[in-house]
PLY file of the C-alpha trace (Angstrom):
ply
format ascii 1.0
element vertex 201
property float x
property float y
property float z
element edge 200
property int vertex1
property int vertex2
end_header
-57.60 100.62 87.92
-59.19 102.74 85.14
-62.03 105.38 85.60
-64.53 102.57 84.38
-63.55 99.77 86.91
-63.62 102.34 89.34
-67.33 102.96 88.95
-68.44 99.58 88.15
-67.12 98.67 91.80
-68.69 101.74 93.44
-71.85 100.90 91.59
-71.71 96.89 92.94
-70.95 98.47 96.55
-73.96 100.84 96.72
-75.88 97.85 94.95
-74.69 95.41 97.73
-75.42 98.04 100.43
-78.70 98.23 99.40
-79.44 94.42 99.09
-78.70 94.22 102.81
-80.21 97.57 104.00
-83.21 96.49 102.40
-82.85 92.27 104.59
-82.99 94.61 107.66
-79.50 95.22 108.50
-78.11 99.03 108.87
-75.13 98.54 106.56
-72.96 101.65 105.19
-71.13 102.52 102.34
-67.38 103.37 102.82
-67.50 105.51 99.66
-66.01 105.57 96.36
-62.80 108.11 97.55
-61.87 106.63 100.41
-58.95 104.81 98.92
-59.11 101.73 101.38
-59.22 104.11 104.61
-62.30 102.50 105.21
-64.15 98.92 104.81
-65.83 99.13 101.18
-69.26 98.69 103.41
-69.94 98.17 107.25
-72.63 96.99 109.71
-73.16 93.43 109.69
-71.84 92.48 113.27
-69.45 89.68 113.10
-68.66 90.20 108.97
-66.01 92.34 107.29
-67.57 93.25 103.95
-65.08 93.11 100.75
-67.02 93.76 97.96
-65.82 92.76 94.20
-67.98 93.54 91.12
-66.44 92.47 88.19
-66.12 89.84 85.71
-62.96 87.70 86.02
-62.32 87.28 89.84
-59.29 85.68 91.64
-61.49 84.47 94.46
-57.71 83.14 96.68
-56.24 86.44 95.87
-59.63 88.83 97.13
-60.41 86.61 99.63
-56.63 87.28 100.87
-57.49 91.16 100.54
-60.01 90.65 102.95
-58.07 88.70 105.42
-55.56 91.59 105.42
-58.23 93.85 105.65
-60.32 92.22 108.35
-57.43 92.21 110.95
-56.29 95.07 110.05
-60.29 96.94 110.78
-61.03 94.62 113.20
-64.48 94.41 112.02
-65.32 90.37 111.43
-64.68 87.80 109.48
-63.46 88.04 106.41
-66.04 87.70 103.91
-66.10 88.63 100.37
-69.44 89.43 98.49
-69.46 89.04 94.76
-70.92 89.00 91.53
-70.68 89.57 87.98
-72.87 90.72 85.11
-76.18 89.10 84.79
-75.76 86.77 87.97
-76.57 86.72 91.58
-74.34 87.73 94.13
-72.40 85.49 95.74
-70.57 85.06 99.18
-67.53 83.65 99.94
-65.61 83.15 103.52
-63.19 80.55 105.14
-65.37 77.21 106.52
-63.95 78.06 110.10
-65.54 81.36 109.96
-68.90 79.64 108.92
-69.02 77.20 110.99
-68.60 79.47 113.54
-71.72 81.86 111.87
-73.66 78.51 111.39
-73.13 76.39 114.75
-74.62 80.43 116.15
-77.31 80.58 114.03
-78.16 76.72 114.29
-79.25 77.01 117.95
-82.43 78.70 117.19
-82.51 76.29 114.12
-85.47 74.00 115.74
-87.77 76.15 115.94
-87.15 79.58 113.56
-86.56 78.82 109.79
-85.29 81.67 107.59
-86.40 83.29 104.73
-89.29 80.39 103.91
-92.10 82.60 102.39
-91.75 82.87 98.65
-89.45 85.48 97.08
-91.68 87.25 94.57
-88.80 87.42 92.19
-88.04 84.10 92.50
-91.01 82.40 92.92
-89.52 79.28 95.31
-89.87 78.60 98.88
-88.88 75.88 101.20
-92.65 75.23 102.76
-94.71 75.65 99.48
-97.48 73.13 100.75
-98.14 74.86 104.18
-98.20 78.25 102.33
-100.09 76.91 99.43
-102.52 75.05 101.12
-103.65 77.60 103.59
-105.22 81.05 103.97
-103.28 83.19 107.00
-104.72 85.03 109.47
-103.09 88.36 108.97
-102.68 91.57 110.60
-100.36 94.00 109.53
-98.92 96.71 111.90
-96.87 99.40 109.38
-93.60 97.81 110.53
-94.49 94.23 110.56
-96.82 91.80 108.69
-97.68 88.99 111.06
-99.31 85.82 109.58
-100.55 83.02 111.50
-101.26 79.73 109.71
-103.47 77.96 112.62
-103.53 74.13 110.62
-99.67 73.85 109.92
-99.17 76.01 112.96
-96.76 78.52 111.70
-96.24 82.53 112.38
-94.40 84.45 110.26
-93.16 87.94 111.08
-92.03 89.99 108.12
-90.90 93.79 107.60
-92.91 95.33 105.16
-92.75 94.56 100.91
-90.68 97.24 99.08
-89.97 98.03 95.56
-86.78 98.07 93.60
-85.50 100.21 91.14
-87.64 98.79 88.41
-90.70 98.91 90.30
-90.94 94.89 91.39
-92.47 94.19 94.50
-90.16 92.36 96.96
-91.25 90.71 100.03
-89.57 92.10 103.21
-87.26 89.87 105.41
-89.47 87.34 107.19
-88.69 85.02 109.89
-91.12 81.78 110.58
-91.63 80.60 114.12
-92.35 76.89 114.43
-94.74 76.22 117.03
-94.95 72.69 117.14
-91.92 72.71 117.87
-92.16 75.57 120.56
-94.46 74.02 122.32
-91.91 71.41 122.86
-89.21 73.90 124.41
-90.16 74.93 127.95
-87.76 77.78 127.79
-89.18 79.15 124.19
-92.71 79.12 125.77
-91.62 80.82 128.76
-90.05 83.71 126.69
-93.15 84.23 124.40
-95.74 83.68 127.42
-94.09 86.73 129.07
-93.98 88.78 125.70
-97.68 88.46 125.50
-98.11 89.45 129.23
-96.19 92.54 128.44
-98.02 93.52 125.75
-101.28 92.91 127.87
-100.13 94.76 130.67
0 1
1 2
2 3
3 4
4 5
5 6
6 7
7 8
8 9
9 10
10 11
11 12
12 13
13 14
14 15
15 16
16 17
17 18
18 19
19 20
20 21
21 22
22 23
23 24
24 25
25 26
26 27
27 28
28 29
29 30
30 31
31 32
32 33
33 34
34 35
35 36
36 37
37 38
38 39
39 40
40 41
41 42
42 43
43 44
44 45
45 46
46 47
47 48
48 49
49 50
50 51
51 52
52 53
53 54
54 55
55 56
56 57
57 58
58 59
59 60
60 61
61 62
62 63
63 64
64 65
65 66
66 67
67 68
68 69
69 70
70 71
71 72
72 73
73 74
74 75
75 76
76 77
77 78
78 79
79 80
80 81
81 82
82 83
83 84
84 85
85 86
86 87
87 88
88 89
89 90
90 91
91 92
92 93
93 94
94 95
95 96
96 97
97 98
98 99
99 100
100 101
101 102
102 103
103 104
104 105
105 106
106 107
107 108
108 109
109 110
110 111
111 112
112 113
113 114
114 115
115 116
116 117
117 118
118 119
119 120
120 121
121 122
122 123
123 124
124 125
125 126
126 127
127 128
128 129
129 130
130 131
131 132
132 133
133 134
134 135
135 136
136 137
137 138
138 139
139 140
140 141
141 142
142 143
143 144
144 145
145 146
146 147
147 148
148 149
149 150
150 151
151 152
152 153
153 154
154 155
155 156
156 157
157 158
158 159
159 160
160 161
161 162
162 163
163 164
164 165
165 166
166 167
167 168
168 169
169 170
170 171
171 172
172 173
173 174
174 175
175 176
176 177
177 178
178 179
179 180
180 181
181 182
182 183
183 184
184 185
185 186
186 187
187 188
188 189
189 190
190 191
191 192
192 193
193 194
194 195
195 196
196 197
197 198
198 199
199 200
């Protein structure tokens, strides 16, 4: 691999890194020296992270990389994150290993929804007539924005907007709670009725 391929796939691995450091999750670069001694980045529980930046990718081939590569660090399922010029990154894994991730993730599915408030890049968002038709309350607390909407009764929880390198205001990782249907799950109610007694107490 030449000196420019090198640094085009250090440059999508910091890139990468940062995408998901800035979702929330405390992910690490392995480095650009390293020389495979080390997953190209770590810290998504569950997930080994093989990373590809380039232009013409053999998806069977890297995704066989990171099969080697995931039982050999032990680290998750083998998951490989890519994307070329001018295009969004992508992800890749075997449909066992997300079904797995998604039957997990699916049992909080009634009542959280992901990533629903508008991406300010993007400008799309899976409830646009809640969030459209109706003014939050709001309270922000330096780590979190909370927003209630009392009519389509809806909290969302987000970490704080950021920038990126061009200056763009991004909205931070949010998380909506459905409480209709909370209210409908005696052991979700039970779990938030004793959060708020804790924070009264």
């Amino acid at each position: 691999m030449g000196a420019k391929s090198q640094k085009k796939g250090a440059d999508g691995e910091r890139e990468l890194v940062e995408h998901l450091r800035r979702a929330g999750y405390s992910v690490s670069w392995g480095g650009n020296r390293t020389y495979g001694a080390v997953p190209d980045a770590s810290g998504l529980p569950g997930v080994h992270i093989e990373c590809k930046r380039v232009e013409q990718l053999n998806i069977a081939r890297a995704m066989e990389q990171a099969d080697r590569d995931a039982h050999r660090f032990r680290d998750g399922a083998p998951t490989l994150f890519h994307r070329k010029n001018k295009s969004p990154w992508l992800v890749t894994m075997q449909l066992t290993d997300w079904l797995r991730l998604y039957s997990a993730a699916d049992r909080t599915a009634d009542f959280f929804t992901y990533n629903t408030i508008p991406n300010l890049e993007k400008g799309r968002d899976m409830d646009k007539d809640f969030w459209e038709a109706e003014v939050p309350m709001t309270a922000d607390t330096g780590r979190n924005i909370i927003e209630y909407f009392p009519a389509s009764r809806k909290l969302s929880i987000s970490k704080p907007n950021w920038k990126d390198r061009d200056g763009s205001e991004k909205r931070g990782k949010t998380v909506i709670l459905d409480l209709a249907a909370l209210a409908n799950t005696p052991d979700a109610l039970t779990i938030l009725e004793a959060v708020v007694k804790s924070l009264k107490d």
